[in-house]
N, C-alpha and C positions, 0 to 999 in steps of 0.2 A: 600516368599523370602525377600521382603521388610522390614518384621516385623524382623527377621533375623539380617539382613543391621544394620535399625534402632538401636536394642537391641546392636551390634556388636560397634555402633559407642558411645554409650552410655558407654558402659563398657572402653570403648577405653579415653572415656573423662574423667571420673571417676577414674580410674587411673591415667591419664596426673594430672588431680586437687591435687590427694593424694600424687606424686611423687613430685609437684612440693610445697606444704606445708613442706614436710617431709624434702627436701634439701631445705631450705628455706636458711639456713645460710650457703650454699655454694658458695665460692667466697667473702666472707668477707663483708666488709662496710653497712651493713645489716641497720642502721640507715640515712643513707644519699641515701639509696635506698626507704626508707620507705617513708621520710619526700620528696621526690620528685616525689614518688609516689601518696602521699597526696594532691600536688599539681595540680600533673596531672589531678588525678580520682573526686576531692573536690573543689578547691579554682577555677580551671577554668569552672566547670559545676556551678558555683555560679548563674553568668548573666541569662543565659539561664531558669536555674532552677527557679530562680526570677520572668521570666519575661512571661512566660507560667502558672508561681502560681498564678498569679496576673491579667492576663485576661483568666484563669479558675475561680476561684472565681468570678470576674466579670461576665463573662457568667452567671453561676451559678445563682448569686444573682437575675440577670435582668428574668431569664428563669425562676426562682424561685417564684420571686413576681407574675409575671403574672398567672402561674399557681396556684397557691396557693389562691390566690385570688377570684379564681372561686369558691372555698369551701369557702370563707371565713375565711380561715385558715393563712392567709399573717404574722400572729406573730409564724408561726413555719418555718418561713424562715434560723432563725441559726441552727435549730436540719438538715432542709435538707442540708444544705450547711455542715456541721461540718462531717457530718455522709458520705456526698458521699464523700467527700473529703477524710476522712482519714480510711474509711472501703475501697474504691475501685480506684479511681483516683488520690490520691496522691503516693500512693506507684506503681501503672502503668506506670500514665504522668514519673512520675521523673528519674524512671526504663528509659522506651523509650527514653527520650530524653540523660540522659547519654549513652546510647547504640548508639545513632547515635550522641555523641560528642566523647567522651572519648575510644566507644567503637570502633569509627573505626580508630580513633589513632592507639592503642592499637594493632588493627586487622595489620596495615598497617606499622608499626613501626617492627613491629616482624617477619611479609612476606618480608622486605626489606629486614632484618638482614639473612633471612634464604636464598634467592635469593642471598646476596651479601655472604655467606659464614661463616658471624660472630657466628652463632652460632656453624657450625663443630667445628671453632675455639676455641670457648672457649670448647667443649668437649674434643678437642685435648690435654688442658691444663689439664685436669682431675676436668674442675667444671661443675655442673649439671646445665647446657643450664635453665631447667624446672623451677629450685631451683632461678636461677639466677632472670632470666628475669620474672617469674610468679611468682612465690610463695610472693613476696611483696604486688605485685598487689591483691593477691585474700585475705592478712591480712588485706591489708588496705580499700576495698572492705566491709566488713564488719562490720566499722565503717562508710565511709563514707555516703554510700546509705543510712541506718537510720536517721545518722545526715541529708542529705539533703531530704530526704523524710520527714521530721519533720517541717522541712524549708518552704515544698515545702505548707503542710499544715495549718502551721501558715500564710504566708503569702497568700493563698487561701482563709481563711476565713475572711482575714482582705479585700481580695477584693471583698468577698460577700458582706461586710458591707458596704465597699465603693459604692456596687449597689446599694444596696437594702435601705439601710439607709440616705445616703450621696445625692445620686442623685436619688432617688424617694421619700424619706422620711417617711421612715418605722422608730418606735421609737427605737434608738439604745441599750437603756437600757434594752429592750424587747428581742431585737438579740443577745446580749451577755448573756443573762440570759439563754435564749435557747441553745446556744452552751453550756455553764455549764453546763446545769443538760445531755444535749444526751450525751455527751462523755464519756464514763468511763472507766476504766483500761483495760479490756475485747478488749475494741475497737481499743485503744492503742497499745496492745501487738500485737493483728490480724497486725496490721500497722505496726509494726516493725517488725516483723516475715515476713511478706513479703516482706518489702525492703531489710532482709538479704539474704531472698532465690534470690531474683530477681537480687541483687548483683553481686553472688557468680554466678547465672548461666550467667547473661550477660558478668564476669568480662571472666570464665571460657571458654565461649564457642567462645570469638574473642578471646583470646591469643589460644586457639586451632587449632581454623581457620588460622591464622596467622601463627602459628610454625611451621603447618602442608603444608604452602603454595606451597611446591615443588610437594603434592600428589592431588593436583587438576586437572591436565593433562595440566598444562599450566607451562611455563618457562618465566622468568623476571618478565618487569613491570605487563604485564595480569595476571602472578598468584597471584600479591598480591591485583590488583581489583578486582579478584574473590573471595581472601580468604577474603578480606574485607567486599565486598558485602552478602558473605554467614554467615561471623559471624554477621552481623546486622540484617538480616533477619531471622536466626535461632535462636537469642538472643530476636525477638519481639515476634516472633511467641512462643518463651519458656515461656516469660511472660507472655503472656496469659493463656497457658495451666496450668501452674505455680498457677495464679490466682483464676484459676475456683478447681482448686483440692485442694490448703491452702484454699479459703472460705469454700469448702464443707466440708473442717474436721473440720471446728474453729464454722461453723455458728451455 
């Protein structure tokens, strides 16, 4: 029965996504919804995405040399750092942490609208609620997450170096030679391919949770903490599963 539910709610989401692309230019102003959607979902997950890049890399670097060193292997410190970063943690971290910024915005901004009525409203009007309010978000979705998951990488391995090179004194010329040769197009692509899916399901499944806020069994403020709470935790938990099924096809 569950599996059932599951599948049910799946198809349910899958359609809201494709309804809400498909009216995407319903209700006009289609570029000043974009460009402040870019803001929302990109320019303010900036900080955060910075600054979680920057002591993962750290981490990394320090966690790195020590083990690494027990083989005698401490000058393949930029292949591990370059490689965990942008084959598995940079496209996850950056995932997660937009999902608990942006994503419960999103979740909570769209339960209010739907509690407070504004969406009947604009259906009343004859523009598609879905088109309106989602469909910018899940365009611009698909830029952003790459763009900042690229970010989140670059400035990840520049905090490996800052560990492992700067403040234990690994030869730096050695660490960035190493990231050159591990990284290559294959690896790249894996990494972008999953910040779009990761994207489209975190961007997807809080404006779901959100829109849908009235069918949670709660009324006002409570239903849009639950639609919140359940699209960030449906949205990590997607990531991951997300993760393990894009590596099993690509590996």
């Amino acid at each position: 029965m569950w599996f059932i539910n599951a599948l049910s709610k799946a198809g349910s989401l899958s359609c809201f996504s494709v309804l809400a692309l498909f009216h995407i230019r319903s209700g006009g102003t289609l570029p000043a919804r974009l460009i402040r959607t870019t803001y929302e979902l990109g320019i303010r997950c900036l900080p955060v995405i910075s600054i979680v890049a920057l002591f993962s890399g750290l981490v990394l670097g320090l966690q790195g040399h020590y083990v690494l060193a027990r083989f005698g292997a401490s000058g393949m410190l930029g292949t591990l750092v370059s490689l965990s970063l942008c084959r598995e943690l940079a496209p996850v971290l950056a995932a997660v942490m937009m999902a608990g910024q942006a994503g419960t915005a999103l979740a909570a901004e769209l339960g209010i609208q739907r509690s407070t009525e504004q969406i009947d409203a604009l259906e009343l009007m004859g523009i598609s609620a879905e088109g309106y309010l989602v469909g910018p978000r899940l365009l611009v979705a698909c830029f952003v997450f790459p763009v900042l998951t690229a970010l989140f990488t670059i400035v990840g391995i520049t905090g490996g170096w800052l560990s492992g090179c700067v403040l234990l004194n690994q030869d730096g010329h050695s660490y960035w030679s190493a990231v050159r040769l591990a990284i290559h197009s294959k690896d790249i692509n894996e990494c972008l391919t999953k910040a779009l899916a990761f994207g489209l399901l975190t961007v997807a499944l809080c404006a779901f949770q959100g829109f849908n806020a009235h069918l949670h069994g709660e009324a006002g403020a409570r239903s849009v903490s639950v639609a919140t709470v359940r699209g960030v935790v449906l949205s990590s938990i997607a990531i991951l599963v997300a993760d393990y099924l894009i590596t099993a096809l690509l590996v």
